[in-house]
Structures are given as structure tokens and as C-alpha cells.
N, C-alpha and C positions, 0 to 999 in steps of 0.2 A: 378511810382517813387520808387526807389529803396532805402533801407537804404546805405546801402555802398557807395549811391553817397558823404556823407557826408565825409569822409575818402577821396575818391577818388578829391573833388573840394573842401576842405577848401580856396585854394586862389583864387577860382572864386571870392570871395563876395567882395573882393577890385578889381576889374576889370568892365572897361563897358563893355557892351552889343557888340563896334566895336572892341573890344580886344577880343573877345570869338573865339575859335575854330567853322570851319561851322558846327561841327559834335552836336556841346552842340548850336549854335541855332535853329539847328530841334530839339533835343529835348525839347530845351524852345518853337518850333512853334508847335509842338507835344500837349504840356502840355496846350496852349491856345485854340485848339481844341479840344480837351476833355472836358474843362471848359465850352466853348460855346457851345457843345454838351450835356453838361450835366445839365446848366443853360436853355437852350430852352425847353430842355426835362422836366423840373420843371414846366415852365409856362403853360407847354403843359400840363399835368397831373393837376394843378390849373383850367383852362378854360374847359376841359373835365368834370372834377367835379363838375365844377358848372353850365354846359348845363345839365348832366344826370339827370333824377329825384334820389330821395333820394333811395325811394327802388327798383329801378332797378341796381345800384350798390354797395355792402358792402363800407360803408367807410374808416374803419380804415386799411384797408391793402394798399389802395391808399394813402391816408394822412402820413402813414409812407413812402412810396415808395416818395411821394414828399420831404420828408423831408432828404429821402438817397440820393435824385437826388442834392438837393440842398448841402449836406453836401460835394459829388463828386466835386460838379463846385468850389464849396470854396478852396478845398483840393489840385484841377488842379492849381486856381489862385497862391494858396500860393506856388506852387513849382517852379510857372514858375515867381513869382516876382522878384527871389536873380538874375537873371541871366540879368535884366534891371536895378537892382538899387544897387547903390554902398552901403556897409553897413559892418560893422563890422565885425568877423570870427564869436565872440558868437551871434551875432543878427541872423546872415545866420542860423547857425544849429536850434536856437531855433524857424527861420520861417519855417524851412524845417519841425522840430519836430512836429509842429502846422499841418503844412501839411499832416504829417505819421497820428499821433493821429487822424486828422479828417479823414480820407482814411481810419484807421480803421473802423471807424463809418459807412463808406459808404461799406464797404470788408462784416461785420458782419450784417446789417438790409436788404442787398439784396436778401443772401438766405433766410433772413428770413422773407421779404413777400410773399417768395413764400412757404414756409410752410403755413404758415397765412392760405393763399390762398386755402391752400388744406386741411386744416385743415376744413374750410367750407364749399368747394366743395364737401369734404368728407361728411359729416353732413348733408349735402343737397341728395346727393346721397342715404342713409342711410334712411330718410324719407321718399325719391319717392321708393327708394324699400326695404320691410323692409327686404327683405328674402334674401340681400345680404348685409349681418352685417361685413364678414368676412372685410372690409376698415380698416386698422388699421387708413389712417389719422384721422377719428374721435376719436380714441378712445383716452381716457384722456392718458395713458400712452404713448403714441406717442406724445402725446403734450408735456408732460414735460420730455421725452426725446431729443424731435427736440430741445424745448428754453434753455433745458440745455446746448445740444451740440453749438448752438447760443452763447451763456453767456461764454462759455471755449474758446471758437476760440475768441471772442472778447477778454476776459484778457490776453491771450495766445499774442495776438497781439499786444497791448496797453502796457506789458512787457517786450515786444522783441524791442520795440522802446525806451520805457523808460530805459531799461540800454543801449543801442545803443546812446541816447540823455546823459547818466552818465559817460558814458568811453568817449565822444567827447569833452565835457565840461571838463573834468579832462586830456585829451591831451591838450587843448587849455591853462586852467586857470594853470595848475602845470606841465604839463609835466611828461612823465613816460615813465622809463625805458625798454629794450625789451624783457627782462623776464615778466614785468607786461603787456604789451601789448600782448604778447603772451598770457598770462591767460587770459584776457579779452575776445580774439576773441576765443577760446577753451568754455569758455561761452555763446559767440556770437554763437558759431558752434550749441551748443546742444540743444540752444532757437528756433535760426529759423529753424532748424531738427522738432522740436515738434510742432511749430504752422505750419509747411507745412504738416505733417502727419495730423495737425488737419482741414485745409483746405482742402485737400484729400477726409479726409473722410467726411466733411458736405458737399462737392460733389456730392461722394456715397450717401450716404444717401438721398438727394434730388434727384438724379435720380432716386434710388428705391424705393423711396414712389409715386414720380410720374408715374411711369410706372408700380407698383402694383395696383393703384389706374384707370390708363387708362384700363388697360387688364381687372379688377375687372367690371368696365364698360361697356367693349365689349363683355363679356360674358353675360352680363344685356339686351344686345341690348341699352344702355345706351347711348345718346349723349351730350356730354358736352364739348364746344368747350373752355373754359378756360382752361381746363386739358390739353384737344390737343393741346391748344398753347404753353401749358408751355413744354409740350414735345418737340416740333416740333422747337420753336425758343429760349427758355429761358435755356434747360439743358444743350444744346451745349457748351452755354456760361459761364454757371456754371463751366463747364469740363474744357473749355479754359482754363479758371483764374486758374483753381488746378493743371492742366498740365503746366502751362507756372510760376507755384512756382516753381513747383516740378523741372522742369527741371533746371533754374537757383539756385535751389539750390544745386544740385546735379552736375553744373558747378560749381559754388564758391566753394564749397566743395573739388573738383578733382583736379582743376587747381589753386585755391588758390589764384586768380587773380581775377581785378575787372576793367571793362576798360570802358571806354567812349564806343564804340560800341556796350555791353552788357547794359548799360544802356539807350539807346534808345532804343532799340528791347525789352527792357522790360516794357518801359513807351508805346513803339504802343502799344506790344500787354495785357499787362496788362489794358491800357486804353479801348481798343476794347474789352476785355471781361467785364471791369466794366459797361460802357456805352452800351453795346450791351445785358447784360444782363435786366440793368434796364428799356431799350427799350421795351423788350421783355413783360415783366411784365404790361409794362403801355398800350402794344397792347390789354391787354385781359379787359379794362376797359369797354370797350361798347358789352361783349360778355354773361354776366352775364343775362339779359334783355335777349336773345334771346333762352338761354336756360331755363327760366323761361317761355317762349312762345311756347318753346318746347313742355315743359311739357303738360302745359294747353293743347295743339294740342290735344297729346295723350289722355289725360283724357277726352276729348270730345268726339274721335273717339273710345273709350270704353264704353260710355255710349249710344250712339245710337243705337245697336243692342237691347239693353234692352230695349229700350225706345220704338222701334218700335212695338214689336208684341202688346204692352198695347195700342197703336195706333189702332192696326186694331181690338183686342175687343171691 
């Protein structure tokens, strides 16, 4: 869900759903697939929770992850509501606004279960061997580096919508001339410039703590398949989401145009990288348990040698 659809469909919201262009009902059929993709994925994260035992999975990086899964499907529903039901021009934007704001919510707590995540993997790693310290994810300053970088990308986002929700409302309720419109979107330009730089880089950064973090491993002889999956199916995904900002912004930017066709190629693929990241995340739930069994293996199969020559004295 793009802001600029706001701009772009002010008169959708007095129109039904058999008056819409076919192009704005894939995107409304779009928007209810992600929602149901992303509400299944809640329930699914709920019932896994509560078959695992307690300490075979950390809980709170799940419980949040349930909570972004949910916060997605809400964010889906609200974008795809104004396109089925008749409503007012200020009710539309202010449900769409509802929809951005919670989408934040879901944009900023995804990469940041996966810090979490690695934040303990790290910690955990760090205890089975102490002679490879070098992990920054444990270390405190990586932490309150990563939830800093978390906490800027969220306000970053949450204000790029909030004056987007202040210049639409003040089109709608007063009207404004196109010197003033012009200033508006010249502010519009330099906001979402700096929260796509900031998406970008919480990107980076998630890929190179995960992949410091695996390599730090492999040279441990280390196996730890939560790390590996975060690698394997969750960073892609992370990348997706920053590459497919980056690039629409860097369209609206060049061409200065905003059209119905860019706005559904941005709701697939921004939805398949929200939903495909938090998939990903919710895969490594039953993998914590096994590399705790891992461990024990090893620890066993070092303690038998020893044990044995006191055997044959």
C-alpha cells in the first residue's frame, strides 16, 4: 500500500466496487490476500506456541512476531475496505491513514524479531564457546544500536505518513493553491528520501549481523540452524522490501508520476516481501530445540573419551 494512492484515488471512495477499474480490483484482490496470508500466519504462530514446550522456544521474539503478523492482516483489511464500501473522501484517507500507521507497525517489529533472534542466538553461541567472543550480536552495544536503528525507521515512517495524512486533509477540508502544493510534495520528496535510506540501511545491517554471525559459526564448527534460516529464507526478504522502496522511490522521484500500475506492482511485491519475510521468521520456531540437542550431542561425545580409560583402571 502505497501513500500516494491517496492523491492518486481520492474519488474512489464515492464509487462501488462494480464502477472500479479491473486494474484497482487486483489490487483490492491483492490486498485481501496478504491479509489472509497474514492472518493464517498469526494463528499459525499461536498454535505452534502453544504445542512447543516453554523452554524449547524463547518466547518473546515469537509473541512479538505474532503480534506484527497480526498488526499486517489488520493494515491489508484496512486498505482493501474503501474499495468495497461507499464512504466519504475524509473517512477514505483517514482509513487508508489507519492502514499506513498500522503497516508501519508491521514494516519496524519484523526486522526487529529478527535482531531479537540473533541477539540470543548470539548469547547462546557465546556460552557453548567462550573462545569465540568476537559476535558483536551479543554484545550490549549492538543491541542498542540495532533497537535504536528499529525506533528511527519507525518514527521516520509514522511521520512520513503523518504529514502525507496533513497535506490530504488540508486538500480535501480547505483546499490549496499550487505554489502550496508544490511545497508540500518538495517535503513529501525529502521525508520519504530519508525513511528509504533508513529502510536500506536496517536492511544492511540485518544482513551483516546475520552473516557475521553465521561465518563466526562456521569457523566454530558451530551448527545453528535458526541463524541458517534466517539467512537462507528471511534476508532475501528483508532485501526485497528495501529494494522494491528504494526503487519506487527513485521512480516517483524521476518521473514525478504516480499511476494505478505502479501501485499494484508495489502492493504484490511490497506485500510478498512483508508476508514472506515474517513466514520466514516463524519457520525457525521449532529449530531452537534441536540445536539445543545439538549441543547436548556434542557434550556427550566429549565426555566419553575421558570417561573411558577411568573405566578400564
Amino acid at each position: 500500500m502505497h501513500t500516494d494512492t491517496f492523491t492518486l484515488a481520492v474519488g474512489l471512495a464515492k464509487r462501488g466496487s462494480a464502477g472500479l477499474p479491473p486494474i484497482i480490483k487486483a489490487t483490492y484482490a491483492f490486498e485481501v490476500i496478504w491479509a489472509v496470508a497474514a492472518a493464517l500466519l498469526f494463528l499459525w504462530i499461536l498454535c505452534r506456541l502453544t504445542i512447543l514446550p516453554i523452554k524449547a522456544t524463547p518466547r518473546g521474539p515469537y509473541v512479538l512476531l505474532a503480534f506484527t503478523s497480526l498488526c499486517a492482516a489488520i493494515a491489508f483489511v484496512l486498505s482493501a475496505v474503501p474499495f468495497e464500501v461507499n464512504m466519504p473522501t475524509d473517512v477514505y484517507l483517514k482509513t487508508m491513514m489507519s492502514s499506513a500507521f498500522i503497516c508501519d507497525v508491521s514494516r519496524a517489529l519484523g526486522p526487529a524479531v529478527i535482531l531479537w533472534l540473533l541477539h540470543i542466538r548470539g548469547q547462546v553461541f557465546g556460552n557453548s564457546k567462550p573462545g569465540y567472543t568476537s559476535s558483536n550480536s551479543a554484545r550490549i552495544w549492538k543491541r542498542g544500536v540495532d533497537w535504536s536503528f528499529v525506533a528511527i525507521t519507525f518514527i521516520a515512517l509514522i511521520s512520513f505518513h503523518a504529514y502525507n495524512l496533513a497535506k490530504n486533509l488540508e486538500l480535501v477540508y480547505h483546499g490549496i493553491n499550487y505554489e502550496t502544493y508544490l511545497e508540500y510534495q518538495k517535503i513529501m520528496t525529502r521525508m520519504r528520501h530519508a525513511t528509504t535510506a533508513l529502510i536500506f540501511l536496517l536492511a544492511i545491517n540485518i544482513t551483516g549481523a546475520v552473516l557475521l554471525l553465521r561465518v563466526t559459526q562456521k569457523r566454530a564448527k558451530y551448527s545453528d540452524p535458526v541463524v541458517t534460516r534466517l539467512l537462507v529464507a528471511a534476508v532475501p526478504f528483508v532485501l526485497l522490501a528495501a529494494v522494491v522502496w528504494l526503487i519506487f522511490d527513485i521512480v516517483h522521484a524521476v518521473a514525478r508520476i504516480y499511476n494505478q500500475e505502479g501501485n499494484i506492482s508495489f502492493v504484490i511485491l511490497d506485500g510478498l516481501a512483508q508476508v514472506g519475510t515474517l513466514t520466514a521468521i516463524a519457520s525457525t520456531i521449532g529449530l531452537h530445540k534441536q540445536t539445543q540437542t545439538h549441543l547436548s550431542d556434542s557434550s556427550s561425545n566429549l565426555v566419553r573419551p575421558s570417561s573411558a580409560p577411568n573405566q578400564e583402571i
